[in-house]
C-alpha positions as CSV (number, residue, x, y, z in Angstrom):
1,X,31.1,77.3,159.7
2,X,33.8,77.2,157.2
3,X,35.9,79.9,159.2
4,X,35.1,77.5,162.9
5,X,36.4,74.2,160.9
6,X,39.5,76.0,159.6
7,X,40.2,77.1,163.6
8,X,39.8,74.1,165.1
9,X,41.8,72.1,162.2
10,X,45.1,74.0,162.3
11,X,48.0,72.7,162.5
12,X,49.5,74.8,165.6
13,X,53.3,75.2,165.8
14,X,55.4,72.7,167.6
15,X,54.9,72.6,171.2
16,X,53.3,75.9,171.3
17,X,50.2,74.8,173.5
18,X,49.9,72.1,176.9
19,X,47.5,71.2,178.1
20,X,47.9,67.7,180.4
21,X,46.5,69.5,183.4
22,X,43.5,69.0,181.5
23,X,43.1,65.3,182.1
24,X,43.9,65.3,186.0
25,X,42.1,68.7,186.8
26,X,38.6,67.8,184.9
27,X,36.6,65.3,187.3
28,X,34.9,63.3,184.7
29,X,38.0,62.6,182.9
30,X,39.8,62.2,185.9
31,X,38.0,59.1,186.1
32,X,37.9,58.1,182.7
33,X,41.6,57.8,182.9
34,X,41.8,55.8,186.3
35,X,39.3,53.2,184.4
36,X,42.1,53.1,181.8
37,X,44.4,52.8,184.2
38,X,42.9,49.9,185.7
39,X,41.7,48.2,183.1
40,X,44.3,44.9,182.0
41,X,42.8,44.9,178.8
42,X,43.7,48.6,177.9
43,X,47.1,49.6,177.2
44,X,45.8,53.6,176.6
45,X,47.3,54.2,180.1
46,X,48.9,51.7,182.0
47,X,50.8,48.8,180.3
48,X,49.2,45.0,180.9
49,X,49.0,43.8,184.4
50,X,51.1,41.1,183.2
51,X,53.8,43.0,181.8
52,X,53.8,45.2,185.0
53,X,54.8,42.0,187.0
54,X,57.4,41.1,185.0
55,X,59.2,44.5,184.7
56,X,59.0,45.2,188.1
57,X,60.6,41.9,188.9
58,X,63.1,42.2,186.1
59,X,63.7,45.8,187.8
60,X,64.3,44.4,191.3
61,X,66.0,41.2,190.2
62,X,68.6,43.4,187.8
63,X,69.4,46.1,190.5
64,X,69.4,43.8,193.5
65,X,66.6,46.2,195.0
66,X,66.3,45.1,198.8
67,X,65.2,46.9,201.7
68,X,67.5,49.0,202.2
69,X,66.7,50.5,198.5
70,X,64.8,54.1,198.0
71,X,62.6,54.2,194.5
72,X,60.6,56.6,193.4
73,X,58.1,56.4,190.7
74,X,57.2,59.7,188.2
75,X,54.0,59.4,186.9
76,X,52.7,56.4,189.8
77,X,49.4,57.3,188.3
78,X,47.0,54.4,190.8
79,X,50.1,52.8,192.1
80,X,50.4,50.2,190.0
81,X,54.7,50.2,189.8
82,X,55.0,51.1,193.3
83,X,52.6,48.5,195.2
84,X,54.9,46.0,193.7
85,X,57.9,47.5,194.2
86,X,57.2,47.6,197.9
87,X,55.5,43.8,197.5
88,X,59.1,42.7,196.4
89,X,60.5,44.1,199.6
90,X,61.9,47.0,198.3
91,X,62.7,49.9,201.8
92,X,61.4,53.3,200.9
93,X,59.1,53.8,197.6
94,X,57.7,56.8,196.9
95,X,54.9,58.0,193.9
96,X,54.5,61.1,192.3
97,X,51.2,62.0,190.4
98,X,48.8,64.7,188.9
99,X,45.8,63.2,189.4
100,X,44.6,63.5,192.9
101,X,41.7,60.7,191.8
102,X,44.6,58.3,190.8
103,X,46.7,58.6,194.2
104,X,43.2,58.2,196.5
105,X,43.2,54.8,194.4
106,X,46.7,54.6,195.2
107,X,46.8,55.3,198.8
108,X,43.4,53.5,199.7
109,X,45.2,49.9,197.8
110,X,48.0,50.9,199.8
111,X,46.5,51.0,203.1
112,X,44.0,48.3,202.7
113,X,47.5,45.8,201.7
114,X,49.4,47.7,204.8
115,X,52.3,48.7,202.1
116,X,54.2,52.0,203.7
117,X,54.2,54.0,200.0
118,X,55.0,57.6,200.3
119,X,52.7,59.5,197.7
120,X,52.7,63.2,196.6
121,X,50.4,64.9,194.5
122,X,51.3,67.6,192.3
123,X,53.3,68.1,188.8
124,X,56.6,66.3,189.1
125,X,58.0,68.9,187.1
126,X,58.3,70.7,190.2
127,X,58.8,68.3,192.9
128,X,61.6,68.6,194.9
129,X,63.5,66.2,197.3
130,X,66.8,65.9,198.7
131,X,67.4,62.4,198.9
132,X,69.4,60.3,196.2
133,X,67.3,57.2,195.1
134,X,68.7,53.5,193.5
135,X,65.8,53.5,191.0
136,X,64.2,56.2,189.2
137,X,61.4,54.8,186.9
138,X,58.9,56.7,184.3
139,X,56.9,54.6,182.2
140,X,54.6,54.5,179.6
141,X,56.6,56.7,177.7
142,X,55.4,59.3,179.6
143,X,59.0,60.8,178.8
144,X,57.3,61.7,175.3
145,X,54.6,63.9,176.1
146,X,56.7,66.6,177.5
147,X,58.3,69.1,175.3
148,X,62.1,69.7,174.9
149,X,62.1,71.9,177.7
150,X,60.2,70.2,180.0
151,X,62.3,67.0,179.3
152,X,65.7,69.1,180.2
153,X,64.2,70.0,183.6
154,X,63.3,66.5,184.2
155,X,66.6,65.0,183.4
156,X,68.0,67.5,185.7
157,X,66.2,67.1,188.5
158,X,66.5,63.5,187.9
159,X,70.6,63.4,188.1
160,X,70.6,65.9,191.5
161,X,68.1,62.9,192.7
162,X,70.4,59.6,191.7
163,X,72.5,58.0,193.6
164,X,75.8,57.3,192.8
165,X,75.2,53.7,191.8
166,X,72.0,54.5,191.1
167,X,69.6,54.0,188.2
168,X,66.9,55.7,185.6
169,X,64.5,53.2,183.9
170,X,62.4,54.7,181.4
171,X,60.9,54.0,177.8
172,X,60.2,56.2,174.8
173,X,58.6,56.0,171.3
174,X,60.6,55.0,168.3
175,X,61.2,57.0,165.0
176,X,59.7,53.2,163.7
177,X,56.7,54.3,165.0
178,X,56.5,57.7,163.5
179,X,57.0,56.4,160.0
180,X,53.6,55.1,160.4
181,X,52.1,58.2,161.6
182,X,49.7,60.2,159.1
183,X,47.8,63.3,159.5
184,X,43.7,63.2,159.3
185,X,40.9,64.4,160.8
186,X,38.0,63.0,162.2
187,X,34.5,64.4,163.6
188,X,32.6,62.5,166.2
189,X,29.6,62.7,168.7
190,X,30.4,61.3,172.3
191,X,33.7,60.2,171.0
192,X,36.2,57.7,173.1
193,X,32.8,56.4,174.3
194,X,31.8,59.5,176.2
195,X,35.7,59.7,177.9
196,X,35.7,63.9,177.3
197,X,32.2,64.9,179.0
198,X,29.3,63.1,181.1
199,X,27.4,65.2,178.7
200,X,26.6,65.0,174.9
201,X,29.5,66.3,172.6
202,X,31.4,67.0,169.2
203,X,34.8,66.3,168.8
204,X,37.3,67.6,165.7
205,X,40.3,65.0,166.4
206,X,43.0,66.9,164.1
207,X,46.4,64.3,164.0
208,X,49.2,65.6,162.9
209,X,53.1,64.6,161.8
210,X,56.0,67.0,162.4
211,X,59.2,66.6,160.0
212,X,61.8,66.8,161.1
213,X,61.0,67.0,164.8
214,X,59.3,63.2,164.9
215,X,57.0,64.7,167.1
216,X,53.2,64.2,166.9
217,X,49.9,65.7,167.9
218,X,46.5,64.7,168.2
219,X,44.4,67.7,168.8
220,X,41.1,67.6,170.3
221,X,38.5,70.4,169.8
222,X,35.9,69.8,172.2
223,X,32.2,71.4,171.9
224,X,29.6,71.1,174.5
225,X,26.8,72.7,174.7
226,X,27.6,75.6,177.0
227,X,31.7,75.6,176.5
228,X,34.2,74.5,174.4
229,X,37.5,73.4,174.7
230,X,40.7,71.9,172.8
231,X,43.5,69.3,174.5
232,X,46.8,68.7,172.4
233,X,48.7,65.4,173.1
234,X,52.1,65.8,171.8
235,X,54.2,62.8,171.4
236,X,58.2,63.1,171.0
237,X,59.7,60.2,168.8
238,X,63.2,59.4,169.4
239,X,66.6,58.3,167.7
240,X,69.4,56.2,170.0
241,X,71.6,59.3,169.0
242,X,68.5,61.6,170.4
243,X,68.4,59.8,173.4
244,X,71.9,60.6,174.0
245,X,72.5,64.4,173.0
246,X,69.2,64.8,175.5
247,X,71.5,62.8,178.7
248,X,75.0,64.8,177.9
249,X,74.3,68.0,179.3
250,X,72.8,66.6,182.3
251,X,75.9,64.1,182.8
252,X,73.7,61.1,182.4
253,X,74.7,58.3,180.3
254,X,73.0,55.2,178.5
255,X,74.2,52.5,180.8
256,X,72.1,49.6,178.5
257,X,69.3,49.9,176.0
258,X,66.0,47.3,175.7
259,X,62.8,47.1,173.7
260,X,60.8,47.8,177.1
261,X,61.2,47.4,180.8
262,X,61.3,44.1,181.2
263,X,64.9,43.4,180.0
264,X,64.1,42.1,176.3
265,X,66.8,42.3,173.5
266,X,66.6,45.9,171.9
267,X,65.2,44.9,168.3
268,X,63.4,47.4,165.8
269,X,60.1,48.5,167.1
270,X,57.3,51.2,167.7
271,X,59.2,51.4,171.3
272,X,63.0,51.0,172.8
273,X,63.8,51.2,177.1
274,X,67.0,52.6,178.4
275,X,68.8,52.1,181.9
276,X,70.8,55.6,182.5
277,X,73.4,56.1,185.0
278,X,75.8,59.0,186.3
279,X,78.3,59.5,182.6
């Protein structure tokens, strides 16, 4: 017992496991994390429905977003961006998600409201189109969860994808917010109110703070009765300065910084929003 605690308790080196495949490719959590998705009262996955409204106005209203505009959403998760988007008139908007259980949600709102949203499943990491869009959004700090390299092949991809007046809208966690981060560990049974298994389980939730990365993880051991299993959620905490030496090589610049999507003042916080443009 003493040797399995030690295992599953280990602090792992940076980045050296992912596993966010995990939560799209297992069905039960699948839906766990539409639920979240959907739920207004929840901000584990999606921000409020309320706040949704006002950024995507805010986002239409400050880029003059009209019909003739092409957007495109990383991470649509259920649609919840891009059904408005497309509700405010905006031409071509197009979603890109993991989760095949999030863009069924996504496609069946779509069609049931008669919005024309162009959805594609798979890992956007890889997607590959040749158009150039006026708005590029990833929310949620999704931007976070992927490690350094990942982040460069995003940032990439997103600059051969932006127009040439175009925009990238996305937010990120603050090095505020790491301060306040700790490591523990914790040992539950059925956890997250049941979110990792329709059966009974035990869950070792090891949380841990990485100086001077500002990176954390919250690792999850996972022990069912037939199988067990460990998911690592990495989060990557940023500095303006961060934020900037990440844009350079790609020729992307910080055309104005926020304290989230919807436009407010940028003020010290657990979060801060940037609007990037060709350097």
């Amino acid at each position: 017992m003493f040797k399995k605690l030690s295992q599953s308790t280990e602090k792992p080196v940076v980045w050296s496991a992912y596993t966010a495949e995990v939560l799209w490719a297992d069905e039960h959590i699948a839906k766990q994390m539409l639920a979240y998705h959907l739920n207004p009262n929840i901000e584990a996955a999606s921000r409020s429905f309320d706040f949704i409204d006002q950024s995507v106005n805010w986002l239409v209203s400050e880029f003059g977003l009209n019909q003739n505009s092409q957007t495109i959403d990383f991470g649509c998760g259920p649609g919840l961006y891009t059904q408005r988007l497309k509700q405010c008139g905006v031409g071509t908007v197009v979603g890109l998600d993991f989760s095949s259980n999030s863009l069924e949600y996504a496609n069946q709102q779509a069609k049931q409201a008669e919005l024309d949203i162009e959805y594609h499943l798979g890992n956007y990491l890889e997607y590959q189109d040749d158009r150039q869009f006026d708005l590029i959004t990833l929310v949620m700090c999704d931007f976070c969860a992927l490690s350094p390299a990942q982040r460069s092949v995003l940032l990439g991809k997103f600059k051969s994808m932006l127009a040439p007046n175009g925009v990238i809208a996305f937010d990120v966690y603050t090095a505020t917010r790491f301060d306040q981060q700790s490591d523990f560990i914790t040992l539950g049974k059925n956890t997250m109110n049941g979110f990792w298994s329709a059966d009974d389980y035990w869950c070792i939730q090891s949380s841990f703070a990485y100086q001077p990365e500002l990176v954390t993880l919250d690792k999850y051991v996972i022990s069912e009765a037939n199988r067990e299993w460990t998911v690592y959620n990495w989060l990557q905490h940023f500095t303006l300065d961060m934020i900037k030496n990440e844009l350079e090589p790609h020729g992307l610049a910080i055309k104005a910084s926020y304290s989230d999507l919807r436009g407010n003042p940028l003020v010290e916080s657990d979060e801060m929003a940037f609007v990037v443009s060709h350097k």
